[in-house]
N, C-alpha and C positions, 0 to 999 in steps of 0.2 A: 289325657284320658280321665273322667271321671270317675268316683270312687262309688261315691253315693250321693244321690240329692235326699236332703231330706225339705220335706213339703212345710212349705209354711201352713200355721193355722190363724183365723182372721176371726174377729169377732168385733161387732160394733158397741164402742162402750156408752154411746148417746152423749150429749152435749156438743155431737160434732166431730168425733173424735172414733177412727175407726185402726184396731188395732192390729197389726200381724206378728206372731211371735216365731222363732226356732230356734226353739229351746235345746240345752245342749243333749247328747245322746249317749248313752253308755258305751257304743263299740266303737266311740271316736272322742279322742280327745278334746275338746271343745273349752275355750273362755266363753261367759254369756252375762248378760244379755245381750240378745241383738232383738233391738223389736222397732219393728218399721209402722210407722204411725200416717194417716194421713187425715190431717186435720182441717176443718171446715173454719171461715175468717170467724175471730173469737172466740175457738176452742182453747183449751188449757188441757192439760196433761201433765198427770202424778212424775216424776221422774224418780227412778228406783234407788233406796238405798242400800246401802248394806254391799257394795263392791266400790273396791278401794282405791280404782281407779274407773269414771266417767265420761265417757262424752254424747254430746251431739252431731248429727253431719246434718243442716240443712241443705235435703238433694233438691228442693224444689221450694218456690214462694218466699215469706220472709215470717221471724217468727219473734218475741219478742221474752229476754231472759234476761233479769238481772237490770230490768229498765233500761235496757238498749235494743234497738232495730239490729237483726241481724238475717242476711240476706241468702237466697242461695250458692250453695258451693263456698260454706264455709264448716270449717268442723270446731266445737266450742269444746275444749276441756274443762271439764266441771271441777271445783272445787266440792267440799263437804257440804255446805250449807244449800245449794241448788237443787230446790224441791219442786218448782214447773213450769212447762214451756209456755207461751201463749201465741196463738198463729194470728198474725194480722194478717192474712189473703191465705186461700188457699194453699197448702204446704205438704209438702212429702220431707217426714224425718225420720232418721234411723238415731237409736236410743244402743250405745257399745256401750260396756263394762266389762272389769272383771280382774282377773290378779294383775298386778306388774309382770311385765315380760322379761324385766332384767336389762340391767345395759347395754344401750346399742352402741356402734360406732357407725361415725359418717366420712365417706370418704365418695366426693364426685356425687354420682348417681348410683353410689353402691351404699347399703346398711346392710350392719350385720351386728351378729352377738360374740361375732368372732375373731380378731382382730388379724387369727391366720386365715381365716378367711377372706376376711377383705382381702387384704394381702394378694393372697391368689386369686378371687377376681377380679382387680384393679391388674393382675399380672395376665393373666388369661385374656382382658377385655383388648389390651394393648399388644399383645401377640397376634391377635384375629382368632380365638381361639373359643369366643363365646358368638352362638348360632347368632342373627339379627332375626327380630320378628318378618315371618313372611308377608305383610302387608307393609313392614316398613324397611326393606332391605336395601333398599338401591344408596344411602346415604354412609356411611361410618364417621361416627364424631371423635378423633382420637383424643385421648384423655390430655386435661389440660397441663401445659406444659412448667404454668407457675405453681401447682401444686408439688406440696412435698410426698411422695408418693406416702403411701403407710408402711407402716416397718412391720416386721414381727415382736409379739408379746417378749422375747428375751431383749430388745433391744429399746424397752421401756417408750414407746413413742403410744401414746392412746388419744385417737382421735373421734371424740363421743360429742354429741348434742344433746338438748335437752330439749323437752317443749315448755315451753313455758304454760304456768298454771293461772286462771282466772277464778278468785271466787267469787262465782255469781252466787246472788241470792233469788 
């Protein structure tokens, strides 16, 4: 069920470069930016500062940061110093930011911030206990058998990832 949409708003900023924002909203908790850019070949784009954590997702064309080609259906973690994008072909990009979420943990196909929750559902998923999507239910992958499963927070086991940081300029 949805809660609320809120409406993107679009503005063409010229040189190419046409902008969508949704900005965050007071009766909802929200990290931001999220602004979805769609840029014409040879467009450049300010990239935002001032939130502590950055990235890009090119969803569409290739775009060009940091003096490297980079393609779609890639997401670029920003370091500090990465001030703008530049589209070489046609390109749809979404511009995230915003505070640290805090530690994840990874286990299988499960993240969380919670290590008893992994826990329970890494225990749920291998009971039959968690629903499958209904366009993809006919399969069950049971959880792999050389993993060490996750323990619980008393039993000191913390199994975390990290993304690795690039700083583009």
């Amino acid at each position: 069920m949805i809660e609320m949409i809120i409406q993107q708003r679009r503005r063409n900023l010229g040189g190419g470069v046409e902008i969508g924002r949704v900005l965050p909203f007071a009766k909802q908790r929200m990290v931001g930016p999220f602004i979805h850019l769609e840029m014409l070949p040879g467009a450049t784009a300010e990239i935002p500062y001032g939130h502590p954590e950055r990235a890009l997702y090119v969803a569409a064309g290739a775009v060009e940061l940091g003096g490297a080609r980079h393609e779609a259906a890639r997401m670029l973690v920003l370091g500090a110093n990465a001030s703008r994008v530049r589209a070489l072909e046609r390109s749809t990009v979404m511009v995230l930011g915003g505070e640290p979420v805090g530690k994840r943990y990874l286990y299988w196909n499960f993240v969380s911030s919670s290590e008893t929750r992994l826990a329970q559902a890494a225990a749920d998923w291998k009971g039959g206990r968690m629903k499958l999507p209904d366009a993809d239910d006919a399969e069950f992958i049971p959880l792999p058998d050389e993993l060490k499963p996750p323990r619980l927070p008393s039993e000191k086991a913390a199994f975390s990832t990290a993304i690795a940081r690039t700083d583009f300029t």
